[in-house]
C-alpha positions as CSV (number, residue, x, y, z in Angstrom):
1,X,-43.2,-32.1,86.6
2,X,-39.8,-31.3,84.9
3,X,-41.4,-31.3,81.5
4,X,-44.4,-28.9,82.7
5,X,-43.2,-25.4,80.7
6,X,-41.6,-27.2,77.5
7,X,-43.7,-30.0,76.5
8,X,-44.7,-32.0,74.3
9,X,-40.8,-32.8,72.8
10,X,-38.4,-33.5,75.6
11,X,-34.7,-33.1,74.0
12,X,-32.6,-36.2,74.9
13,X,-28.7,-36.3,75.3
14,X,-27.4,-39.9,74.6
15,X,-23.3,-39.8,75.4
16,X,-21.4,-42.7,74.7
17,X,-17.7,-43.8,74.7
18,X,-16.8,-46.4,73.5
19,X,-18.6,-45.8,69.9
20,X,-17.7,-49.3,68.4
21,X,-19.7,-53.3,69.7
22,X,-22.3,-53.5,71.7
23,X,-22.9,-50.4,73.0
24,X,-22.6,-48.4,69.9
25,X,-25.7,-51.1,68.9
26,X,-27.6,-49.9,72.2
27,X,-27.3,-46.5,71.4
28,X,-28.2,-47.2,68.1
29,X,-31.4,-49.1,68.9
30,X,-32.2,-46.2,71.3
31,X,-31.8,-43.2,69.3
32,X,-34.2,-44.9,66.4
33,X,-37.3,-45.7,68.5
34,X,-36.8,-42.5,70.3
35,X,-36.9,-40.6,67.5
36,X,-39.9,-43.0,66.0
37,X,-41.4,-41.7,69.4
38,X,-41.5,-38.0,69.1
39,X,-38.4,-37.1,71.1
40,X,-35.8,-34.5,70.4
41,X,-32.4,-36.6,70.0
42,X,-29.0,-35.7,69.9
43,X,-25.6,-37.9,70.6
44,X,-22.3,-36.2,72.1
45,X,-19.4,-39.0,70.9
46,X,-15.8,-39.2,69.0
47,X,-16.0,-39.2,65.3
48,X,-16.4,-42.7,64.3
49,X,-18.7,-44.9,62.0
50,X,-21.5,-44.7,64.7
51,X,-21.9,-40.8,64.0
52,X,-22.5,-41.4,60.2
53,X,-25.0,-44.0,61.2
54,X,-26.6,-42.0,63.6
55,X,-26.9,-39.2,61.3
56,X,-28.8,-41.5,58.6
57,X,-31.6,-42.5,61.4
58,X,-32.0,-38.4,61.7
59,X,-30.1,-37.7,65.3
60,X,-28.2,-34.7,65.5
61,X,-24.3,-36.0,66.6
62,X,-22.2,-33.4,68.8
63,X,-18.6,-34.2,68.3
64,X,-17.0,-35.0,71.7
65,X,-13.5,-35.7,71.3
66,X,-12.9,-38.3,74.0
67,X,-10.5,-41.6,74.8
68,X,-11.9,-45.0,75.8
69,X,-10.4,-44.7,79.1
70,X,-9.9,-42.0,81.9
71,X,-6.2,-40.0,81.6
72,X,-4.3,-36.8,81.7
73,X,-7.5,-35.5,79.1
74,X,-10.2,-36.0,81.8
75,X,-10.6,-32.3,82.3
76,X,-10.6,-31.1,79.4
77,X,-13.3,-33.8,78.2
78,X,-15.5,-33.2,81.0
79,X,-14.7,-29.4,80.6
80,X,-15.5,-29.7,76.4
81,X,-19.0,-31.8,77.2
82,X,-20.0,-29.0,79.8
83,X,-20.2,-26.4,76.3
84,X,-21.9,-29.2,74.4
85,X,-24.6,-30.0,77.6
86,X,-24.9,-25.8,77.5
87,X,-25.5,-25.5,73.8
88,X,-27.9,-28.7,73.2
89,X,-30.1,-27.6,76.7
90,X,-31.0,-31.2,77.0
91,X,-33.8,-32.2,79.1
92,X,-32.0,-35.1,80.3
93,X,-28.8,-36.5,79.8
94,X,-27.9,-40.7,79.0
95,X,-24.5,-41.7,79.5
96,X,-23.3,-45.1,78.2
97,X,-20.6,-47.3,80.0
98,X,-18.0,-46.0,82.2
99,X,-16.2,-43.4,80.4
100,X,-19.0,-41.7,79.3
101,X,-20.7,-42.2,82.5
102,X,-17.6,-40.4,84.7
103,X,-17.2,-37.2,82.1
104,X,-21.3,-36.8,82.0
105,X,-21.8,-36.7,85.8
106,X,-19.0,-34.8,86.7
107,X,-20.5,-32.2,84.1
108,X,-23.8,-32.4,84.7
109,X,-23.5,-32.9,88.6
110,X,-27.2,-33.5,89.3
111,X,-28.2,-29.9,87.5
112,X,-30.4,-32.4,84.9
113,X,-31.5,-35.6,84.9
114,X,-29.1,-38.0,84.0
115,X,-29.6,-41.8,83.6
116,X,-26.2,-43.7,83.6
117,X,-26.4,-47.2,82.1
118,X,-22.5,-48.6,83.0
119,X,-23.0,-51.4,80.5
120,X,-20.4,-53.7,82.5
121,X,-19.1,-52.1,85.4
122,X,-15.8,-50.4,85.3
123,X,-14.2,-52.1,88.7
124,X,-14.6,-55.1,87.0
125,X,-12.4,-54.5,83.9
126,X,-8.8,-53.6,85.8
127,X,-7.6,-55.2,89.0
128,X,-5.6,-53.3,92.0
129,X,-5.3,-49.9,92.8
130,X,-7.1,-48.6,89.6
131,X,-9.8,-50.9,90.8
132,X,-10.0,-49.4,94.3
133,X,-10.3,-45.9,92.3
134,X,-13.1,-46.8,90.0
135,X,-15.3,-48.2,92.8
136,X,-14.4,-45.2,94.7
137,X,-15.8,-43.2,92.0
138,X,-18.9,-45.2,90.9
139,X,-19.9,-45.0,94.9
140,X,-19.5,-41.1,94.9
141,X,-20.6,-40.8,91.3
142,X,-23.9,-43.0,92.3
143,X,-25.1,-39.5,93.9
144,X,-25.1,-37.6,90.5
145,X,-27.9,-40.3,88.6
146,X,-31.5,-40.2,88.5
147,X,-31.6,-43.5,87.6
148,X,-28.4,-46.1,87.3
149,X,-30.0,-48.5,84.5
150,X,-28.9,-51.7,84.5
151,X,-29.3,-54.3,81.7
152,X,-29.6,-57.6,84.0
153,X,-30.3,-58.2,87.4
154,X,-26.7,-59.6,87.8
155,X,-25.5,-56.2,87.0
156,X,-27.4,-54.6,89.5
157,X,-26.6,-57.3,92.4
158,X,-22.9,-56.3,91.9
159,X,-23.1,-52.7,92.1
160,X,-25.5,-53.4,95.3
161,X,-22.9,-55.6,96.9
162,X,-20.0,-53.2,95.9
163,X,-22.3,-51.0,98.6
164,X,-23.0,-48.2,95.1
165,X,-25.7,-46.7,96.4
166,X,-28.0,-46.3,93.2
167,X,-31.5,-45.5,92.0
168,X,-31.8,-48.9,90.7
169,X,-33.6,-49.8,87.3
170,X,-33.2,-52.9,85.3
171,X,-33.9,-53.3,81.7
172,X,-32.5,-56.3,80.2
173,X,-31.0,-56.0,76.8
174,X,-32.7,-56.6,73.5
175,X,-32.4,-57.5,69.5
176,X,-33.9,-57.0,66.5
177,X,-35.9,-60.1,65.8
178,X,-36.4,-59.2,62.0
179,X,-33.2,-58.6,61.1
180,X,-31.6,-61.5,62.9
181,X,-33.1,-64.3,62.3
182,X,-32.5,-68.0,61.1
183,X,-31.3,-68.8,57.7
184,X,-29.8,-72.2,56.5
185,X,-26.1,-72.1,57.2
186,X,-25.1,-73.6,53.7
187,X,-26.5,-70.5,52.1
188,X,-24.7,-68.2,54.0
189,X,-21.2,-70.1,54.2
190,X,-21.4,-69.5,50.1
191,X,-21.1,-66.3,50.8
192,X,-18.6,-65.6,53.3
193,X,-15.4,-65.0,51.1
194,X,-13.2,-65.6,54.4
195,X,-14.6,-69.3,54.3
196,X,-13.9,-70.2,50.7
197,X,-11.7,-73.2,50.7
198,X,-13.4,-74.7,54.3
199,X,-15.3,-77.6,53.8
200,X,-19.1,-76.8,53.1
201,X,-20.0,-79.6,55.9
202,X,-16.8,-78.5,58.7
203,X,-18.4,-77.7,61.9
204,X,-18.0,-74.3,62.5
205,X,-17.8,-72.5,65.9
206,X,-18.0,-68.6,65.8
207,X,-17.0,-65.7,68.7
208,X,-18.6,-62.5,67.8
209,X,-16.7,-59.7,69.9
210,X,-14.0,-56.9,70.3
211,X,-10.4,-59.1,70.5
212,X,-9.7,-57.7,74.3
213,X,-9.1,-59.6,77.8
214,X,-13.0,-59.2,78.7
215,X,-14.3,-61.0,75.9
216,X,-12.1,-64.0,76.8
217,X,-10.8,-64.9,72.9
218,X,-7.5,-66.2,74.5
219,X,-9.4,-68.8,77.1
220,X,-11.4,-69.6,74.2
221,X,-8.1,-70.9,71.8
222,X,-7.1,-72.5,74.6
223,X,-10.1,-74.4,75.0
224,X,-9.8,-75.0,71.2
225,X,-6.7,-77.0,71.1
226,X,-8.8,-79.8,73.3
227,X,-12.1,-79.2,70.6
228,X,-10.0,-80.1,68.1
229,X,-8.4,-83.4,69.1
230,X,-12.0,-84.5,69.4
231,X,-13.8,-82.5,66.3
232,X,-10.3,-82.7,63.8
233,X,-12.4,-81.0,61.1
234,X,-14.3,-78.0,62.8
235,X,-13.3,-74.5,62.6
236,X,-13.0,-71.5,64.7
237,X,-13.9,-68.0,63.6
238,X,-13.1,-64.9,65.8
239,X,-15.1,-61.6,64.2
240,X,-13.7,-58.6,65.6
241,X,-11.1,-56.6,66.3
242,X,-9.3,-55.2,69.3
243,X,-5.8,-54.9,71.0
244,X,-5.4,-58.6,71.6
245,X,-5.4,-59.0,67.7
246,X,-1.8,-59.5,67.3
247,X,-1.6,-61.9,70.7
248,X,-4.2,-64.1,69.7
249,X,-3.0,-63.9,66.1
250,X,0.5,-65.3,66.8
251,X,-1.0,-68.6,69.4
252,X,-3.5,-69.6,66.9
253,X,-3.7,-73.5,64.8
254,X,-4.7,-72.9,61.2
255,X,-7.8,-74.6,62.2
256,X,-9.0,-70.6,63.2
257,X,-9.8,-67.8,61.1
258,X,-9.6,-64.3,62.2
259,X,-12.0,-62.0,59.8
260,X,-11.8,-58.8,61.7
261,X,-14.2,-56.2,62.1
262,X,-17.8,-56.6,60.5
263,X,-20.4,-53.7,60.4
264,X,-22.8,-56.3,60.8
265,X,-22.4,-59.8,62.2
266,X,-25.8,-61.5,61.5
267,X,-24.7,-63.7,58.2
268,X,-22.0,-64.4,60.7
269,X,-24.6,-65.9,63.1
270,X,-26.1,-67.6,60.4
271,X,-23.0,-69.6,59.2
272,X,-22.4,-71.1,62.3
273,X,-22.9,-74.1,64.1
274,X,-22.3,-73.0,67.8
275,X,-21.6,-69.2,69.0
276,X,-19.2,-69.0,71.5
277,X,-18.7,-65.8,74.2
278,X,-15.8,-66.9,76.7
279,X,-16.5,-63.2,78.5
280,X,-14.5,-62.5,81.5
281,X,-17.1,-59.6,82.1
282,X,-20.1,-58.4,80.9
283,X,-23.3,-56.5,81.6
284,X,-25.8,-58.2,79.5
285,X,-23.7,-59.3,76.1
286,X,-25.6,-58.8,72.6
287,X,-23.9,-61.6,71.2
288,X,-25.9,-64.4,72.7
289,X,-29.0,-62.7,72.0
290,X,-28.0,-62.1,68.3
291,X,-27.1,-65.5,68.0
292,X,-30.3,-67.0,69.7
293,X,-32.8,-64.9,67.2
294,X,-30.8,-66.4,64.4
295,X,-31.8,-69.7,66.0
296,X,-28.1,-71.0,67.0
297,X,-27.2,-71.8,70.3
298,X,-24.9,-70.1,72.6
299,X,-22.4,-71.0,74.9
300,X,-20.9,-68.5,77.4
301,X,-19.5,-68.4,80.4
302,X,-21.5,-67.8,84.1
303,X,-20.7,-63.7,84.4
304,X,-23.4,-60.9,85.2
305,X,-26.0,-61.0,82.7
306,X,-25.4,-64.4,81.2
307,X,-27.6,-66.7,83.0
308,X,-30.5,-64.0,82.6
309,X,-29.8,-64.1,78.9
310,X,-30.7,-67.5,78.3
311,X,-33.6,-69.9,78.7
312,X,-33.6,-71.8,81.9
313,X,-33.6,-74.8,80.1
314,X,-30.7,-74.5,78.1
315,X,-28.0,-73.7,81.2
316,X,-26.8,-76.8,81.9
317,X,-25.5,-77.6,78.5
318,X,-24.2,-73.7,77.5
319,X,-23.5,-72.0,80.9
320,X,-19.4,-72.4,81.5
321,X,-17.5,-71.4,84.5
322,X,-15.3,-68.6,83.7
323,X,-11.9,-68.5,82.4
324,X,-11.8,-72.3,82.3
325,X,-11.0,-73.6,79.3
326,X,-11.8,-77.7,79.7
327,X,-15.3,-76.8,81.0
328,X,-15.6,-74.3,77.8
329,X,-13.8,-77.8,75.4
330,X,-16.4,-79.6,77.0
331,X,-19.4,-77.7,76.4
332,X,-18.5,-76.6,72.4
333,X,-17.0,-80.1,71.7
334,X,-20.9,-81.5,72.8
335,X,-23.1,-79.5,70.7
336,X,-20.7,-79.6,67.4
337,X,-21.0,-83.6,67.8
338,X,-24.7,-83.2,68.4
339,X,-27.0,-81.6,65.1
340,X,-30.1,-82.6,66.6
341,X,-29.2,-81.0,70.0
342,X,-27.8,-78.0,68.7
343,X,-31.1,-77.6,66.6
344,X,-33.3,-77.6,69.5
345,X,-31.2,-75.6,71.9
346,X,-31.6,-73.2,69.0
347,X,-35.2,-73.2,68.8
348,X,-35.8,-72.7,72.0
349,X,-33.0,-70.0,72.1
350,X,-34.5,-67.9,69.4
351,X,-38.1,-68.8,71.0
352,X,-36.9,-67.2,74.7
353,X,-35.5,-64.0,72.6
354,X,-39.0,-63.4,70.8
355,X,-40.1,-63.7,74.0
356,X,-37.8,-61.9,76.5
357,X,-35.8,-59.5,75.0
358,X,-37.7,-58.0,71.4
359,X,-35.6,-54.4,70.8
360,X,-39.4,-53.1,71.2
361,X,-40.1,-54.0,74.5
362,X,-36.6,-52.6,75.7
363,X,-37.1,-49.0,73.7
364,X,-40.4,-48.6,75.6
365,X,-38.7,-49.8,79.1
366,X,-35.9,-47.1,78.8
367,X,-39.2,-44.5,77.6
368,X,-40.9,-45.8,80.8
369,X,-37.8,-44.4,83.0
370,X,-37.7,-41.3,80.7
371,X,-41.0,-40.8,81.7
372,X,-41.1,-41.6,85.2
373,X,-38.5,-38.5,85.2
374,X,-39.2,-36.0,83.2
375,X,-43.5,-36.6,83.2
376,X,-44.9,-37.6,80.1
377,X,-44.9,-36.2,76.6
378,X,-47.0,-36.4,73.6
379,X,-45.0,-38.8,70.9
380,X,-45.2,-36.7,67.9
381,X,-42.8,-35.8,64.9
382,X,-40.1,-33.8,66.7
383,X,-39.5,-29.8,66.0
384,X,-36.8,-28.6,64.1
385,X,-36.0,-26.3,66.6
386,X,-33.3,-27.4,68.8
387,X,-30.9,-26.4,71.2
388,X,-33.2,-23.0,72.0
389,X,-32.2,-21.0,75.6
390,X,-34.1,-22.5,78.4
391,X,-35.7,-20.6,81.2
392,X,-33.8,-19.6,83.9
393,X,-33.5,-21.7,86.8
394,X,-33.9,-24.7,85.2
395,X,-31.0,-26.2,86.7
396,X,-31.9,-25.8,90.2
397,X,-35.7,-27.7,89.2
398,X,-34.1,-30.7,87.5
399,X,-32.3,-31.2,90.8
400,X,-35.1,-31.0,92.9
401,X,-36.7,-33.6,90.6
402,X,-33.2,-35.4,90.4
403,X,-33.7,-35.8,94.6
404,X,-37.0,-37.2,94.5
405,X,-36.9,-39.9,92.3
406,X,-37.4,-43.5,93.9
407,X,-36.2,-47.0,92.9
408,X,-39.0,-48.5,90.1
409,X,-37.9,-51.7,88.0
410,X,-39.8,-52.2,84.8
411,X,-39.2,-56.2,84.5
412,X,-43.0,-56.4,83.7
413,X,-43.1,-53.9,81.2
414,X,-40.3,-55.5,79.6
415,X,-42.5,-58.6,78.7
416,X,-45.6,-57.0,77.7
C-alpha cells in the first residue's frame, strides 16, 4: 500500500477556499479529530480567522494566497500551491469546494492522492457560458480524484447525471451535539444585545448564512412581507454577512434585524423560534443541522442535501420548493403560530441529528476513505518532524494507487 515505507503518521493536506461558513466549520471539524487520531495535518488557505483557529487546534497553516473564485490569478495560484504541495510532501491531498478543488488538481494532477469534496457544486452557482465551463472542468477534473466525496446522496445524483465521471463516496455532513444543543430561548434572548428592545415573547425567526444569491436571504424577505401580515409581532434575524448585505439591507421592514457576522452562531439557534435556510443551492447545509441539535426546527427549501438532512417525518411541514416565497410564508407563518408543533418538530429534529449526523461518526467516515487509500496507520501522537524529502518515485506510486481505487460508500459506517 501507499503508506508501506512511511508509516505509522500519514501527512494530510486539507486546502480550502473559501475560509469563512460552512466549509471553514468542515475543515475545522476535520483537522481536530485528525489530529486527535494520530495524523500529520497541515492546511494550505488565505490568511483569515480560520488560520488562527486552526493554529490553536495544533495544525500547521501554509499560507495560500488565493480568491474565492477562478480569474486572471489562476496560474499563479495553482503555480504557488505546486511549492507548498513540494515543501509539505503530503501523503494525500483534500481539497474543499470548487476553488480549492480546481487549483489542487491541476497541481497535483493524480501524482498523490487527492480526495475532492465540492461542497455544492460549482455549475450550480453561475448560469450560461461560465456554467458550460465549470461542468466542462469538473468532467475533465473528475480524472485527477481518488475519491470525489460527497456530503449527501443528492449531491452525488447531480454530479452523476451531469455525466462527472467520479469515484463516488458519500459522507453526509455532521455537528457537534455538545456544543449545540437546546437551551431555553428566554435565557438566551437576554443576552443577545442586537435584541434589546424586542419583545421577550415576539416570535422570532432566524437565517444563519453568508448574505449571497445561494443562500436565498432575498426570497426569504420576500416571503416575510406575507409572515408578517399574519404574525404582526414576529421578527426576522439574518446572521451573516456577504455581498448582498447592502441589497437586502435597503428592501428590508424594520420588523428584520441584520446582526452580521458571528464566530459562532449557536446562542443564535437557541434564541429562535423557527430557523429558516431559503438556499438556492447547497451540498449538505450545516445550518439545519446546527439548528436541529439545538432542538429548533428547520425549514428549508427542497435542494441537494436538504431532504437527507431532515427526519422523514418532518418534510411535509419544513421542506419548501425553491425560490418560492408563498410556499416559504406558508411554512414559517405555521410553526410561529404553532408552540406545541414547533416543540416536537424540534425534538424529533435534534433526536434524527444525535442519530444521523454526530461530527464523530463523519470524522471516522472521512478516516475510512483516508484509509481505504493510503492503507492503514497506527493513530498515535503525531511526529514533530514534518515536511521531510520523500523517496524518490513517489509520485509515480501514488498514481498507480490513484488508478486502482473503486467506488465504496460508507453510509453504514456513518451510523455506527
Amino acid at each position: 500500500m501507499h503508506l508501506s515505507s512511511i508509516a505509522p503518521h500519514p501527512r494530510v493536506l486539507h486546502l480550502t477556499q473559501p475560509v469563512d461558513g460552512g466549509v471553514a466549520r468542515v475543515v475545522t471539524d476535520l483537522v481536530r479529530a485528525q489530529l486527535s487520531d494520530g495524523l500529520d495535518v497541515t492546511v494550505a488557505c488565505p490568511d483569515s480567522a480560520l488560520t488562527t483557529k486552526l493554529r490553536t487546534l495544533g495544525a500547521r497553516v501554509r499560507h495560500w494566497h488565493a480568491t474565492r473564485s477562478p480569474g486572471t490569478s489562476l496560474v499563479r495560484e495553482v503555480r504557488h500551491l505546486a511549492q507548498v504541495i513540494d515543501e509539505v510532501r503530503p501523503d494525500l491531498v483534500h481539497a474543499h469546494s470548487a476553488k480549492a478543488g480546481l487549483a489542487g488538481r491541476l497541481a497535483v494532477r493524480g501524482r498523490i492522492p487527492t480526495v475532492f469534496q465540492p461542497h455544492a457544486w460549482s455549475f450550480e452557482a453561475v448560469g450560461g457560458g461560465t456554467a458550460a465551463l465549470a461542468l466542462m472542468w469538473e468532467r475533465w477534473g473528475a480524472r485527477w480524484a481518488s475519491r470525489v466525496l460527497c456530503v449527501s446522496e443528492a449531491e452525488r445524483a447531480t454530479g452523476v447525471d451531469a455525466r462527472i465521471a467520479g469515484r463516488w463516496t458519500v459522507v453526509p455532513n455532521g455537528i457537534d451535539p455538545e456544543h449545540f444543543h437546546p437551551v431555553a430561548a428566554g435565557t438566551v434572548r437576554a443576552r443577545l444585545a442586537p435584541l434589546a428592545g424586542i419583545p421577550p415573547a415576539a416570535p422570532l425567526a432566524v437565517c444563519v448564512g453568508r448574505l449571497c444569491r445561494q443562500k436565498g436571504q432575498d426570497v426569504l424577505l420576500q416571503a416575510w412581507e406575507t409572515v408578517v401580515r399574519r404574525v404582526p409581532d414576529a421578527r426576522l434575524v439574518l446572521v451573516g454577512d456577504g455581498p448582498d448585505r447592502d441589497r437586502l439591507r435597503e428592501g428590508a421592514p424594520e420588523s428584520v434585524v441584520f446582526v452580521g457576522a458571528v464566530a459562532d452562531a449557536s446562542s443564535w439557534y437557541q434564541a429562535a423560534d423557527l430557523v429558516v435556510l431559503p438556499s438556492r443551492w447547497e451540498g449538505m447545509a450545516l445550518a439545519p443541522l446546527e439548528s436541529m441539535a439545538c432542538g429548533r426546527p428547520a425549514v428549508v427549501t427542497d435542494v441537494d442535501g436538504a431532504r437527507e438532512s431532515l427526519p422523514p417525518s418532518v418534510a411535509a411541514r419544513c421542506l419548501v420548493p425553491p425560490e418560492n416565497p408563498a410556499a416559504l410564508a406558508r411554512a414559517v407563518t405555521e410553526l410561529l403560530v404553532d408552540p406545541l408543533l414547533r416543540e416536537t418538530l424540534g425534538n424529533q429534529g435534534r433526536r434524527h441529528v444525535l442519530s444521523s449526523h454526530d461530527v464523530r461518526h463523519t470524522a471516522k467516515a472521512v478516516s475510512d476513505v483516508y484509509r481505504d487509500l493510503l492503507g492503514p496507520w497506527t493513530a498515535t501522537a503525531p511526529s514533530a518532524e514534518h515536511g521531510r524529502p520523500l523517496d524518490t518515485g513517489r509520485g509515480a506510486e501514488a498514481n498507480r494507487t490513484t488508478q486502482r481505487v473503486e467506488p465504496t460508500e460508507y453510509r453504514e459506517s456513518i451510523h455506527s
